[in-house]
C-alpha positions as CSV (number, residue, x, y, z in Angstrom):
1,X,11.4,-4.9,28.7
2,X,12.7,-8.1,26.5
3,X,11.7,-8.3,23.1
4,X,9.6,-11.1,22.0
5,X,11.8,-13.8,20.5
6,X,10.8,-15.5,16.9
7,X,8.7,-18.5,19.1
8,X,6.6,-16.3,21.2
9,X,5.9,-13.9,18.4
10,X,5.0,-16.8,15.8
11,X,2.8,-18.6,18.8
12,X,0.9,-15.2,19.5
13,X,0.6,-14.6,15.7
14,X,-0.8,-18.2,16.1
15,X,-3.7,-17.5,18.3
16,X,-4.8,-14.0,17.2
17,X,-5.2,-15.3,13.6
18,X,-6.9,-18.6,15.0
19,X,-9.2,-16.9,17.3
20,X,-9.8,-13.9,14.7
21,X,-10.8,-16.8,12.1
22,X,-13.0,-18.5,14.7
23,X,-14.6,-15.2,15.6
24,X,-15.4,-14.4,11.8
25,X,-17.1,-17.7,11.1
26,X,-19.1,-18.2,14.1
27,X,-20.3,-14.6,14.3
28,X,-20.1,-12.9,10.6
29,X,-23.8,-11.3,11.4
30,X,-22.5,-9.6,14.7
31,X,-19.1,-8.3,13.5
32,X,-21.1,-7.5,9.6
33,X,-23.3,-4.9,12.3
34,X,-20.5,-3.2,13.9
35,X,-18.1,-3.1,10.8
36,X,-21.4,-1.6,8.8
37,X,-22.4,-4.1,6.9
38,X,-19.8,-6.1,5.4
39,X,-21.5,-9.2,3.9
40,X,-21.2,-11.7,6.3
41,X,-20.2,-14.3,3.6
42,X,-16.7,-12.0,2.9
43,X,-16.1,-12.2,6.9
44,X,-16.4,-16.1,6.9
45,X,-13.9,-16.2,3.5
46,X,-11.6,-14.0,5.6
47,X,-12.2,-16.5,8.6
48,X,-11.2,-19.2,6.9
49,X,-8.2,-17.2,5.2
50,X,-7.3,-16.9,8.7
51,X,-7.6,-20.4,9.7
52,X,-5.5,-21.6,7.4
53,X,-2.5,-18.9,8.1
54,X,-2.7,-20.0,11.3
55,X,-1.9,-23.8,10.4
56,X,0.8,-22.7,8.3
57,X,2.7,-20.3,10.8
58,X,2.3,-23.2,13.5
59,X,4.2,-25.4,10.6
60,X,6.8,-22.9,10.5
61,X,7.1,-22.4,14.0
62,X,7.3,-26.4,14.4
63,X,10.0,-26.1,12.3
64,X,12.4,-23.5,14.4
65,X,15.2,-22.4,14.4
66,X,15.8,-24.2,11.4
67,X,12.8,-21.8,9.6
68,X,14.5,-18.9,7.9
69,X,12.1,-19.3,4.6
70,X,9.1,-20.2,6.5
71,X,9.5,-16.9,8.3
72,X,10.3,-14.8,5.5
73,X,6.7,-16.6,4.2
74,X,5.3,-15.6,7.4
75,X,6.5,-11.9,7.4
76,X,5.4,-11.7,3.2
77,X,2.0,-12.6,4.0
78,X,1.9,-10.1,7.6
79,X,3.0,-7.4,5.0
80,X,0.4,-8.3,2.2
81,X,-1.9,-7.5,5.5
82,X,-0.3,-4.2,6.1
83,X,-0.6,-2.7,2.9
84,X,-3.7,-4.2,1.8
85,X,-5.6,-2.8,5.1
86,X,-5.4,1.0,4.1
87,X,-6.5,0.4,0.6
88,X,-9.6,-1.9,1.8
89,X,-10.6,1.2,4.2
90,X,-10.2,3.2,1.2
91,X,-12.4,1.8,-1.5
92,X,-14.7,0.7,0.7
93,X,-14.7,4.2,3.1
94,X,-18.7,4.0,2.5
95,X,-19.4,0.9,3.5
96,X,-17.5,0.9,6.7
97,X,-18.9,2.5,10.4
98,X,-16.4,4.3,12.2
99,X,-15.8,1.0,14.2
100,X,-15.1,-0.5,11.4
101,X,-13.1,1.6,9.8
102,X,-11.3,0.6,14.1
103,X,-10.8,-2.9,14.2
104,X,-8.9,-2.6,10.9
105,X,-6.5,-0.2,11.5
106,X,-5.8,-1.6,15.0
107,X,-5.5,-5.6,13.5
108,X,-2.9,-3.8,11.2
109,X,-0.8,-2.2,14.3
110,X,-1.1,-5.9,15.5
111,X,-0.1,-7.3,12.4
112,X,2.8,-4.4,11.9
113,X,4.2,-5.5,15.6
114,X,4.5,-9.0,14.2
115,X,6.2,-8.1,11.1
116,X,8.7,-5.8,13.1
117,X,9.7,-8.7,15.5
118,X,10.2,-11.3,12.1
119,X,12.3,-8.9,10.4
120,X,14.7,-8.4,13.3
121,X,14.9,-12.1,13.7
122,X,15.2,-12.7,10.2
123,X,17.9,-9.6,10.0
124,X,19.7,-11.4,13.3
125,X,22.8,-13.0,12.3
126,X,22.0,-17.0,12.6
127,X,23.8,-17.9,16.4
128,X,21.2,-15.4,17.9
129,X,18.4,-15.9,15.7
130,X,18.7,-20.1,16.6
131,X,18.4,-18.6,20.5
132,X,15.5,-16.2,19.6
């Protein structure tokens, strides 16, 4: 199996963050009821969040291959995720149904996959990360 180059991964990180955002702000009751009551208003913030990260990685991922710093932006803010996501199920273990408790953990695999495949390219030496 191929690995994902940089453009792929950035286009897929793309539209998961875009459609997560979308998701968050047109449904925040729904997804409030099967996360366990997370305020709605905290899952629109996060939509928006979202949103916005999206519209920034697309600006990085215009910019290829020459987006070294963008990227290393990119993979900063995918880590941020990472490590933030265990300490939000954490502190709020009480408010959070087992579903909940779910989608996190499985939006940080996602978001871990991402940051493994940024890394390499941003580890590549620069011939093969201009081709990635």
């Amino acid at each position: 199996m191929k690995i994902p180059g940089i453009s792929a991964t950035l286009m897929t990180n793309i539209l998961l963050s875009g459609l997560s955002g979308i998701l968050l702000l047109a449904f925040p009751g729904l997804i409030s009821d099967v996360m366990g009551g997370v305020p709605a208003w905290l899952l629109q913030g996060v939509g928006v969040g979202l949103l916005l990260f999206a519209a920034g990685v697309y600006g990085v991922r215009r910019a290829l291959p020459d987006a070294r710093s963008g990227v290393a932006w990119v993979l900063a803010f995918d880590v941020a995720w990472i490590v933030a996501t265990p300490v939000v199920m954490v502190v709020f273990a009480s408010q959070l149904s087992l579903w909940g408790h779910i989608l996190l953990a499985d939006v940080a695999l996602i978001v871990t996959a991402f940051a493994l495949l940024e890394w390499r390219w941003l580890k590549a030496p620069e011939v093969e990360a201009a081709t990635g």
